[in-house]
Backbone as a chain_set.jsonl record, in Angstrom:
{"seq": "XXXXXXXXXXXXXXXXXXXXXXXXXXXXXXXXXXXXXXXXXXXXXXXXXXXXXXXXXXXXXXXXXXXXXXXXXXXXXXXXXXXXXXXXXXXXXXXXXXXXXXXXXXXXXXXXXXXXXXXXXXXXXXXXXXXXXXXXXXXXXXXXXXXXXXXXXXXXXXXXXXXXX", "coords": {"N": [[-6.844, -14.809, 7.131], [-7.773, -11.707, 8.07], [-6.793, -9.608, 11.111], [-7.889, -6.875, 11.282], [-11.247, -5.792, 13.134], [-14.476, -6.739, 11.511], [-15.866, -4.454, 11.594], [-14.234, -2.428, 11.322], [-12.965, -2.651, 8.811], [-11.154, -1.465, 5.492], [-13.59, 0.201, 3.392], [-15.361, 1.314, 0.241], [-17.157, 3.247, -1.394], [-19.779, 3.168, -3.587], [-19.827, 5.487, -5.232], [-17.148, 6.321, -4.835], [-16.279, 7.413, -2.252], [-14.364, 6.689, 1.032], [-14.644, 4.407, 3.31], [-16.449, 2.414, 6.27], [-17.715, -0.429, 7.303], [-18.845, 0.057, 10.329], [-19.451, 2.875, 9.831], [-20.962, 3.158, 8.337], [-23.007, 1.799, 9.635], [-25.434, 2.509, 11.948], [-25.599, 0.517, 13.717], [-27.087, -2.63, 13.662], [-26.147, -4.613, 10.674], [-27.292, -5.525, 7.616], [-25.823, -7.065, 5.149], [-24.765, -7.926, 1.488], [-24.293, -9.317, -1.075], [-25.025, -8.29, -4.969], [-26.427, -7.627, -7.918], [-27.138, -6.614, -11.326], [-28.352, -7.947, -13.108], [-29.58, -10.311, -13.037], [-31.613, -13.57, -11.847], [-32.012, -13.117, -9.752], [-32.066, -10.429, -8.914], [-34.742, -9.066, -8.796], [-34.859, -9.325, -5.821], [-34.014, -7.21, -4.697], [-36.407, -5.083, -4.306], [-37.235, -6.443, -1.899], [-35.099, -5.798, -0.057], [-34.888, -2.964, -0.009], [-37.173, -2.942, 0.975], [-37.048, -3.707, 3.954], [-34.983, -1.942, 4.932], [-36.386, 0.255, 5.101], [-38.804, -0.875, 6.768], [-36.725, -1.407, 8.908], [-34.749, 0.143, 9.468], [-35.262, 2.771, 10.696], [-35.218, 1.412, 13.604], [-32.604, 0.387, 13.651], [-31.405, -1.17, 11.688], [-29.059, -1.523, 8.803], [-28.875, -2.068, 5.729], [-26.634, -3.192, 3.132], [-25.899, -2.713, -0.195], [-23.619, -4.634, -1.907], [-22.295, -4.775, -4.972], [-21.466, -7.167, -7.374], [-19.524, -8.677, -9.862], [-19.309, -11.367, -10.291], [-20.246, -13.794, -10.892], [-21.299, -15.05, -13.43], [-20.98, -12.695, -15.072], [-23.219, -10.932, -14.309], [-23.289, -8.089, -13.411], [-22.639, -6.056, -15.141], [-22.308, -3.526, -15.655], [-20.991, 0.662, -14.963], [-20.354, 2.698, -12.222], [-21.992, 4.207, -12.362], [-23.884, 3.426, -14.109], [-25.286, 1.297, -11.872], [-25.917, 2.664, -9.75], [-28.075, 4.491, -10.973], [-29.935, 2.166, -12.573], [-30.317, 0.797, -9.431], [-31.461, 2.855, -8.381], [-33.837, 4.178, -10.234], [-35.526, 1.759, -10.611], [-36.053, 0.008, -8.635], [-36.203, 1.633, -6.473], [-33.899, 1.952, -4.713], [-32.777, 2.935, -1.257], [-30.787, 2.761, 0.366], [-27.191, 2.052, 1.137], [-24.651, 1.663, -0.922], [-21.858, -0.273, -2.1], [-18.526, -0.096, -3.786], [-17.842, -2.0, -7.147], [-17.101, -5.447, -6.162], [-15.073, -8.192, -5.671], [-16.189, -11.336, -4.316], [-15.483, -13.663, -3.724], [-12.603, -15.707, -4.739], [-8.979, -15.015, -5.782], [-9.323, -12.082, -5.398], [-10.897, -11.795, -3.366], [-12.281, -9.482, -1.195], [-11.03, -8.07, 1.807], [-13.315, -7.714, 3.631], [-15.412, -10.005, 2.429], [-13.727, -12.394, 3.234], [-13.564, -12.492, 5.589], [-16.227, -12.429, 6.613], [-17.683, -15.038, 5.057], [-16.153, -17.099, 5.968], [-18.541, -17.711, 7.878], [-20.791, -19.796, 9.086], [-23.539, -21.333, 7.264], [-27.168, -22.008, 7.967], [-27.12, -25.025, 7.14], [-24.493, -25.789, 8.246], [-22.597, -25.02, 6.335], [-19.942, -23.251, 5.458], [-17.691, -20.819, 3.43], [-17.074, -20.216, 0.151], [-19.481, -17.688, -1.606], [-22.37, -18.628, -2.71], [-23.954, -17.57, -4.768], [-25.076, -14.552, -6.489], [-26.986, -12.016, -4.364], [-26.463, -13.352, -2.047], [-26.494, -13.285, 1.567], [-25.844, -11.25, 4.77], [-26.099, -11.312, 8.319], [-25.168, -8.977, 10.233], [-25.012, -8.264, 13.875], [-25.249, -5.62, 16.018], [-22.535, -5.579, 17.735], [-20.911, -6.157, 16.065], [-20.766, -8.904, 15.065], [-21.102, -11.628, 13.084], [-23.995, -12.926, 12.41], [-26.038, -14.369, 11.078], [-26.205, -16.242, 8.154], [-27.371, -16.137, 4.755], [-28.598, -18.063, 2.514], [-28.563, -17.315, -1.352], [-31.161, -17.89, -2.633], [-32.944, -17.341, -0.668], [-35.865, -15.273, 0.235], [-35.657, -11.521, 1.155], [-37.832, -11.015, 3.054], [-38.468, -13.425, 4.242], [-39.52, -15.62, 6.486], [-37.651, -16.51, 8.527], [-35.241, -14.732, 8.399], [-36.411, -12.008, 9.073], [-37.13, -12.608, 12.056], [-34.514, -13.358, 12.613], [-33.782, -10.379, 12.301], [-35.352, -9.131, 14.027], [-34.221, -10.27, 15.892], [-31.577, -9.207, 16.695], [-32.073, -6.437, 16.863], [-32.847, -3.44, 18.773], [-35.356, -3.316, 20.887]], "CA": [[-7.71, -13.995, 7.978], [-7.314, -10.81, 9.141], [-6.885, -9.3, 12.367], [-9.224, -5.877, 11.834], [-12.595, -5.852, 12.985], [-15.057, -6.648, 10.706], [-16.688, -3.256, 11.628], [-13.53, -1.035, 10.474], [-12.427, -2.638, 7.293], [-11.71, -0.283, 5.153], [-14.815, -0.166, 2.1], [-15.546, 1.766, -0.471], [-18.646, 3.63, -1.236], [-20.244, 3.38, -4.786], [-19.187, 6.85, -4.973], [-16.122, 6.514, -4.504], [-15.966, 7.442, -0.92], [-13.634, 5.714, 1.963], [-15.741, 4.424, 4.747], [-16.418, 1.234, 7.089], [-19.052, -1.086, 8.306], [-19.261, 1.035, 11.578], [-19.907, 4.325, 9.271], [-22.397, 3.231, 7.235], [-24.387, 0.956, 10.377], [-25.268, 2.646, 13.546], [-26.364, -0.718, 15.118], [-27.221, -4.185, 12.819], [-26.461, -4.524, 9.38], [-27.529, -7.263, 6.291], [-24.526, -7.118, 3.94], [-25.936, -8.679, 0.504], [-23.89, -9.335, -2.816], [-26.258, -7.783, -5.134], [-26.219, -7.873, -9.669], [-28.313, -5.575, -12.023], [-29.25, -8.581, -14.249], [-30.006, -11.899, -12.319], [-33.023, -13.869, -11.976], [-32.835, -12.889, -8.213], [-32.678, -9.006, -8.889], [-35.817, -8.624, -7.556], [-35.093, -9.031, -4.391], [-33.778, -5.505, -4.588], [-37.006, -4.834, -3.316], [-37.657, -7.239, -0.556], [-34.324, -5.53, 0.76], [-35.2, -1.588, 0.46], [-38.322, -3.04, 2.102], [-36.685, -4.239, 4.868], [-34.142, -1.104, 4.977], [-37.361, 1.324, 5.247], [-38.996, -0.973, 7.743], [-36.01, -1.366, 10.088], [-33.862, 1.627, 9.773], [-35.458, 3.601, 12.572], [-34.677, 0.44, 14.796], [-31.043, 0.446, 13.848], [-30.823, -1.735, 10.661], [-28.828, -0.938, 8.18], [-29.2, -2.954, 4.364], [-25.771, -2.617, 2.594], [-25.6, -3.631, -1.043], [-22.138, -4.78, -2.458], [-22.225, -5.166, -6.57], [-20.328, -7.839, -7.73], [-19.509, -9.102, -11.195], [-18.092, -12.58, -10.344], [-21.429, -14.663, -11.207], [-21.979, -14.813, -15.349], [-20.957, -11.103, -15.503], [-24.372, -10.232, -14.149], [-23.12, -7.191, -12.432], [-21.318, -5.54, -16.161], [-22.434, -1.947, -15.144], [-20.426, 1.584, -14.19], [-21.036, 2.71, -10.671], [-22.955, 5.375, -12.081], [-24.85, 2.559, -14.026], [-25.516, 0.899, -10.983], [-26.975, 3.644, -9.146], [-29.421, 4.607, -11.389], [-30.734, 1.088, -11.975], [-30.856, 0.887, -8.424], [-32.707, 4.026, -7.69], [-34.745, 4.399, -11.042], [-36.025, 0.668, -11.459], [-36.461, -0.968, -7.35], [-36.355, 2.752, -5.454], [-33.224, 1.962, -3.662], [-31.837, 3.9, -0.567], [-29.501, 1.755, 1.337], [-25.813, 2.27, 0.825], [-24.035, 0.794, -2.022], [-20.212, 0.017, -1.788], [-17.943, -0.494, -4.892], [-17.985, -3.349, -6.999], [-16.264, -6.087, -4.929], [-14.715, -9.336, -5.62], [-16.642, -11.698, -3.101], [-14.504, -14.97, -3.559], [-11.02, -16.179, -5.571], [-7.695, -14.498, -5.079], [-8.987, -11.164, -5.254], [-12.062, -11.748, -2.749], [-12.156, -8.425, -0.437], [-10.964, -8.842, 3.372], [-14.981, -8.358, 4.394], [-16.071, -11.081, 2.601], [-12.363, -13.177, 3.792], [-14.47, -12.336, 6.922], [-18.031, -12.988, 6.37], [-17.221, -16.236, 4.269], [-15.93, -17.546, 7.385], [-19.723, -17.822, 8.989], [-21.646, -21.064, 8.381], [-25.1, -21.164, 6.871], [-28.16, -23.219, 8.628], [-26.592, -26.365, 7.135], [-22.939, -25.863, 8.475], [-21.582, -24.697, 5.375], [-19.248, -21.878, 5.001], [-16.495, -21.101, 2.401], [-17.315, -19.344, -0.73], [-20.579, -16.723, -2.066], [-23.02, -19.724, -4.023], [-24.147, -16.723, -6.569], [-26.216, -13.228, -6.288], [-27.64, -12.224, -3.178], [-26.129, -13.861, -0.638], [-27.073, -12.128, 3.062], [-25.289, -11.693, 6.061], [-26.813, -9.868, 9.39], [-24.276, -8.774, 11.28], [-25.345, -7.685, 14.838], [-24.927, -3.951, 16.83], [-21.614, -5.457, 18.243], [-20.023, -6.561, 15.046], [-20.533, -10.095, 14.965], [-21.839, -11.987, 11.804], [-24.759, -13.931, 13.343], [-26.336, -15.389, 10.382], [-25.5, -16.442, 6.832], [-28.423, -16.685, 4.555], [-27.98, -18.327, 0.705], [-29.246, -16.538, -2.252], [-32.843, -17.708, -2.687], [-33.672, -16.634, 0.673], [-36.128, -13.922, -0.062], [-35.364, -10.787, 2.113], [-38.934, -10.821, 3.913], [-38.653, -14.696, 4.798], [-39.391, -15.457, 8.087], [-36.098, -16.6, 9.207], [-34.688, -13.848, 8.031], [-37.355, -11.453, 9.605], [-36.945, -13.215, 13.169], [-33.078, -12.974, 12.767], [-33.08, -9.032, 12.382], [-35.809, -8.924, 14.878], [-33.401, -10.752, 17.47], [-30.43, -8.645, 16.841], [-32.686, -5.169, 17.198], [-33.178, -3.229, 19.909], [-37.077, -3.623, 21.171]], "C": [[-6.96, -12.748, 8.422], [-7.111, -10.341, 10.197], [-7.912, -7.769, 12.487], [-10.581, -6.475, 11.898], [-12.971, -5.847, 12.232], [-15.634, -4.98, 10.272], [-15.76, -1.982, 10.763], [-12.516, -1.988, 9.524], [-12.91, -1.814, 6.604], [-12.697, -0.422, 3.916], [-14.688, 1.033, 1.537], [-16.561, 2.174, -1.107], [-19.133, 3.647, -2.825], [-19.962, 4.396, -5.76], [-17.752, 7.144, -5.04], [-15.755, 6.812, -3.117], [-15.267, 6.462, 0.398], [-14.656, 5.717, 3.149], [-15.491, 2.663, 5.522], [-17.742, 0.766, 7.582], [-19.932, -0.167, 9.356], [-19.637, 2.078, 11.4], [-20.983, 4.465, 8.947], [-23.484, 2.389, 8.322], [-23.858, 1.479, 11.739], [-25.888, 1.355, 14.259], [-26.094, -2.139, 13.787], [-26.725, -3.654, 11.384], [-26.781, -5.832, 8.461], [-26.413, -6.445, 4.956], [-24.773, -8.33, 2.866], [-25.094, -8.328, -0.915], [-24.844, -8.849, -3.573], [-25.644, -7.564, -6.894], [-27.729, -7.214, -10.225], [-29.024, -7.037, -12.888], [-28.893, -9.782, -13.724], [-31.258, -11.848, -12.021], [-33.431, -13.114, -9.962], [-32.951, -11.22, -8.07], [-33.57, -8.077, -8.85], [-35.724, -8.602, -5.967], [-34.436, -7.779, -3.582], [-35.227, -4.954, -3.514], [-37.697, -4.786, -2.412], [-36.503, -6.575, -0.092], [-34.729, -4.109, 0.618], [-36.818, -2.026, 1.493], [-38.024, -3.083, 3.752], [-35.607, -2.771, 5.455], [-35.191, 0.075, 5.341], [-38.153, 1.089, 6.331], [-38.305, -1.299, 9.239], [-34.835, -0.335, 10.374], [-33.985, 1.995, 11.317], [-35.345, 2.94, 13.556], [-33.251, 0.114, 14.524], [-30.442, -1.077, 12.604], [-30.435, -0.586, 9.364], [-28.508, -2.038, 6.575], [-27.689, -2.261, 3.68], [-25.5, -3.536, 1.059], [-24.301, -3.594, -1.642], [-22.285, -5.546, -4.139], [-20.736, -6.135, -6.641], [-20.495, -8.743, -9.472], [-19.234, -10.248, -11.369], [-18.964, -13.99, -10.884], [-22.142, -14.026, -12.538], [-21.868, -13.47, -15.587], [-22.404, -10.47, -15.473], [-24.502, -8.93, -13.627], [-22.269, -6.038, -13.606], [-20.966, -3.788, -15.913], [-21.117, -0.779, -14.169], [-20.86, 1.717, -12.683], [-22.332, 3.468, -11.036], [-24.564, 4.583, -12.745], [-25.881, 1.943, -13.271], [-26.8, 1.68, -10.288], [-28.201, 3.91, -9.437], [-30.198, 3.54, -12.058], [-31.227, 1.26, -11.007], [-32.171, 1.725, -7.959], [-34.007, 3.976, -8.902], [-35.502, 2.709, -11.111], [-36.744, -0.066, -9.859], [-36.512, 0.753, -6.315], [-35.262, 2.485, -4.368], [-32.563, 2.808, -2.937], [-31.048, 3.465, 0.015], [-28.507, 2.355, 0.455], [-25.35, 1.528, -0.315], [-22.788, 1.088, -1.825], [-20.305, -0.699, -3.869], [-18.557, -1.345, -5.495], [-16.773, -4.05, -6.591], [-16.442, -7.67, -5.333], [-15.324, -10.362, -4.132], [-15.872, -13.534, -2.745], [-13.379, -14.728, -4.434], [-10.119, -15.238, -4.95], [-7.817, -13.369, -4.809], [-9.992, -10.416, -4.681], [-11.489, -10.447, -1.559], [-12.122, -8.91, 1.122], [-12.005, -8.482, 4.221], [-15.413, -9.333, 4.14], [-14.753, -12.513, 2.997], [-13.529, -13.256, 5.108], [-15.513, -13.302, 7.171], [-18.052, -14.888, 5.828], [-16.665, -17.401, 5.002], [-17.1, -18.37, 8.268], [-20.451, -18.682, 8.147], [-22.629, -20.479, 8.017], [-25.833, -21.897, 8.003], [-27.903, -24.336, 8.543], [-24.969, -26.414, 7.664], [-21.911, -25.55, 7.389], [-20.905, -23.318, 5.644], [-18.286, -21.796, 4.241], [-17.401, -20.028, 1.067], [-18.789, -18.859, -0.732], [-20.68, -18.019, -3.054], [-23.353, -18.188, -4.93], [-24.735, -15.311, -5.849], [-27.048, -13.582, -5.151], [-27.798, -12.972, -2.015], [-26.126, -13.032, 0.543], [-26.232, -12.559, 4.324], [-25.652, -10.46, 6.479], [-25.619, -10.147, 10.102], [-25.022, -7.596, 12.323], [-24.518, -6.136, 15.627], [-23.393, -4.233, 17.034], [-20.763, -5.868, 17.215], [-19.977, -7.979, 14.17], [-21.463, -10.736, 14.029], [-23.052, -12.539, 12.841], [-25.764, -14.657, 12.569], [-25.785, -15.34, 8.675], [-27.489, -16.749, 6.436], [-28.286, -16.889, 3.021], [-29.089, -17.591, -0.103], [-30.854, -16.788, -2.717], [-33.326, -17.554, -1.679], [-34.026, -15.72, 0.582], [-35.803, -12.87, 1.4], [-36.629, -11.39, 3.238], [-39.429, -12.299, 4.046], [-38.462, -14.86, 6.117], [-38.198, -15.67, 9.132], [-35.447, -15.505, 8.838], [-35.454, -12.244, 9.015], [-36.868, -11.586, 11.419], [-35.513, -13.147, 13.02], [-32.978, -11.857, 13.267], [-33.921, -8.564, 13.322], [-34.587, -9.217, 16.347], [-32.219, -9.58, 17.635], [-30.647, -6.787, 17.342], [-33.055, -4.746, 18.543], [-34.706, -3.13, 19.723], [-37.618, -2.096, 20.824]], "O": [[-5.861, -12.709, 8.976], [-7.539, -11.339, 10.777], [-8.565, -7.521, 13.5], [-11.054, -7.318, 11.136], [-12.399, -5.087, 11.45], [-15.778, -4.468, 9.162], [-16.138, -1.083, 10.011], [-11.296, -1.908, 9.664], [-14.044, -1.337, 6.565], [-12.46, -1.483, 3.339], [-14.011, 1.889, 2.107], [-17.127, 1.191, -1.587], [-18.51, 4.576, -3.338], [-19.872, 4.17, -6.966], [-17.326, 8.266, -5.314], [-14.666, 6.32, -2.822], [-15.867, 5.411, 0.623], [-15.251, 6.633, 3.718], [-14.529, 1.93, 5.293], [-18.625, 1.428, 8.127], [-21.106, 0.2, 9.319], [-20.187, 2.66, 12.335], [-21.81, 5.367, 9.074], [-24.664, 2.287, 7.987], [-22.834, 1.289, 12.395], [-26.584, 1.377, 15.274], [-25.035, -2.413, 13.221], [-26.876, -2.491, 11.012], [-26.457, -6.985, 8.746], [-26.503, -5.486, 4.189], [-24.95, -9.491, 3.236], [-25.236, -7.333, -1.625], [-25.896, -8.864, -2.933], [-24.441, -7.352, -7.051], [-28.879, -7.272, -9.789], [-30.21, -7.018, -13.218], [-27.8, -10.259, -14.029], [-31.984, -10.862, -11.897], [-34.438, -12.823, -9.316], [-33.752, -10.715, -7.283], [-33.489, -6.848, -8.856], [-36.403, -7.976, -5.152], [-34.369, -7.493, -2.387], [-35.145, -4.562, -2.35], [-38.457, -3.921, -1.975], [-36.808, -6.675, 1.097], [-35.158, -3.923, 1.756], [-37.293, -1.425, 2.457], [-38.73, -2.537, 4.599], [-35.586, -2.715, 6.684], [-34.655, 0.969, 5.996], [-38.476, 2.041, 7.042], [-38.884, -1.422, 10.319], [-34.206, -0.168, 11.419], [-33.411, 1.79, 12.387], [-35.332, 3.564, 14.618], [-32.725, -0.559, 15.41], [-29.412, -1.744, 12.703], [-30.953, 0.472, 9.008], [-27.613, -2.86, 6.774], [-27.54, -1.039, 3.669], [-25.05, -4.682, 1.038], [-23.841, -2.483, -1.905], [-22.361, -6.762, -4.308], [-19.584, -5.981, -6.237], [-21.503, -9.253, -9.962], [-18.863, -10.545, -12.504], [-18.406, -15.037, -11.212], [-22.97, -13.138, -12.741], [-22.697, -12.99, -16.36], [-22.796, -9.679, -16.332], [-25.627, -8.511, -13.356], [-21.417, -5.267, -13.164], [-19.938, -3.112, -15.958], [-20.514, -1.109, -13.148], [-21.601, 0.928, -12.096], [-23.387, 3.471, -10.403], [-25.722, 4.78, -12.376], [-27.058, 1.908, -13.633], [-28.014, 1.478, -10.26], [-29.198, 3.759, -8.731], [-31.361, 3.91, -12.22], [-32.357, 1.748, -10.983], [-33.27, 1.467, -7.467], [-35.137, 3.739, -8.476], [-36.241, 2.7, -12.096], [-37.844, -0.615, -9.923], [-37.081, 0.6, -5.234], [-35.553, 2.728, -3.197], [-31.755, 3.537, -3.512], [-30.244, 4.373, 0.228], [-28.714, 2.963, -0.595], [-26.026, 0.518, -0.509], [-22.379, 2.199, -1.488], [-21.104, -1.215, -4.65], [-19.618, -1.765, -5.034], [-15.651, -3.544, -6.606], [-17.505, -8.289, -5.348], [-14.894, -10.092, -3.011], [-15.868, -14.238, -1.736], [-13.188, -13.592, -4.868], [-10.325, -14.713, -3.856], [-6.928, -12.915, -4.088], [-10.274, -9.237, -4.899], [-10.34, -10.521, -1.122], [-12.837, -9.776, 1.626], [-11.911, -8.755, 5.417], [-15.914, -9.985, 5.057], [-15.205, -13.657, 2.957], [-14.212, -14.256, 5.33], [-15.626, -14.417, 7.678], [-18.55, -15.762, 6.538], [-16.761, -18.555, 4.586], [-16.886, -19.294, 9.054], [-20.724, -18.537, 6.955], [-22.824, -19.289, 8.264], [-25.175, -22.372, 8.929], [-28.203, -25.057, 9.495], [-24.333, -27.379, 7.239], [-20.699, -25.747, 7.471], [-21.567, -22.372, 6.07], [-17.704, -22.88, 4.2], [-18.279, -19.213, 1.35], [-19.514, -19.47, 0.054], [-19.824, -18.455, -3.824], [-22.62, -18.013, -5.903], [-24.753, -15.202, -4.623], [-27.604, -14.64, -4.857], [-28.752, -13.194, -1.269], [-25.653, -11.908, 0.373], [-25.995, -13.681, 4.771], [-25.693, -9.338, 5.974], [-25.171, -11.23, 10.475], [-25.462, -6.5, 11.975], [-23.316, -5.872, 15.625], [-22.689, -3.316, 16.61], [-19.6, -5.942, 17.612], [-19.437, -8.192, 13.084], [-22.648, -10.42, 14.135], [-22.865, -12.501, 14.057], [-26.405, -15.53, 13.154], [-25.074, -14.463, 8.186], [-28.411, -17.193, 7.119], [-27.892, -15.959, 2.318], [-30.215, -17.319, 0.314], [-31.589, -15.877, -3.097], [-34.551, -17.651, -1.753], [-33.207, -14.809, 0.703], [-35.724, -13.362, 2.526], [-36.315, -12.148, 4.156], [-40.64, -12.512, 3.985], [-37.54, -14.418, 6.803], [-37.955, -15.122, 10.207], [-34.509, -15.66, 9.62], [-34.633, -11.519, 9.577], [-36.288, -10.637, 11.947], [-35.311, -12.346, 13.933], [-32.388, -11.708, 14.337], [-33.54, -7.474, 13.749], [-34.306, -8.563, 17.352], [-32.025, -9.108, 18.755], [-29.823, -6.071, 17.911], [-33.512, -5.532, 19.373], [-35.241, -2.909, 18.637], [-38.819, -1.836, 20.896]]}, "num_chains": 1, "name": "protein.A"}
């Protein structure tokens, strides 16, 4: 474990750009492993949904590409991108791609990976599209496993709680 805040580890922007949790989210964010070619790569856009209807209340949707599940993720950044944007209309942030478990798992998800699910589990990313809301003040506050569509009501009622009214 580390000792920085979750909020200012340092990340890496799709782009290439240096940045942090706290840069890219003025208030909540859902931090979401995310693969161009998995069966769950639709839920690309149950999450720009969710990124368009809670923005202006202070969510912020951050997707993190990762290759570590069946090489579903094989794509450049620049690949990436335009998937993203040309195929689901995505605007949310995109960081690097990013090791989310084994030896060379990134010290956000060291972090995140940390925070149980609904059943008490915590410990490694089960596959694509795994979700974590982390609240205004930094703090994970739920875990949600990969078939959890974005716009499921627990999920919904989570980012409601953590929002300002």
């Amino acid at each position: 474990m580390t000792d920085t805040a979750l909020t200012e580890i340092p990340l890496t922007t799709l782009d290439g750009k240096a940045t942090t949790l706290a840069e890219l989210a003025d208030g909540a964010a859902l931090v979401v492993n995310v693969a161009s070619k998995c069966g769950l790569t639709p839920q690309y856009s149950g999450l720009e949904k969710l990124a368009q209807e809670y923005g202006e209340r202070g969510l912020t949707v951050i997707g993190v590409p990762c290759n570590q599940f069946m090489g579903q993720e094989p794509g450049t950044a620049e690949e990436i991108q335009t998937f993203c944007s040309t195929t689901y209309g995505v605007t949310f942030p995109l960081l690097a791609k990013t090791d989310v478990n084994g030896a060379e798992r990134h010290p956000l998800y060291a972090q995140l990976t940390a925070t149980a699910d609904d059943d008490g589990q915590a410990g490694d990313i089960q596959w694509n599209f795994e979700k974590f809301l982390i609240a205004p003040d930094g703090t994970v506050v739920k875990r949600f496993r990969p078939r959890t569509e974005p716009d499921a009501p627990e999920v919904i009622s989570a980012i409601e709680e953590v929002l300002p009214r």
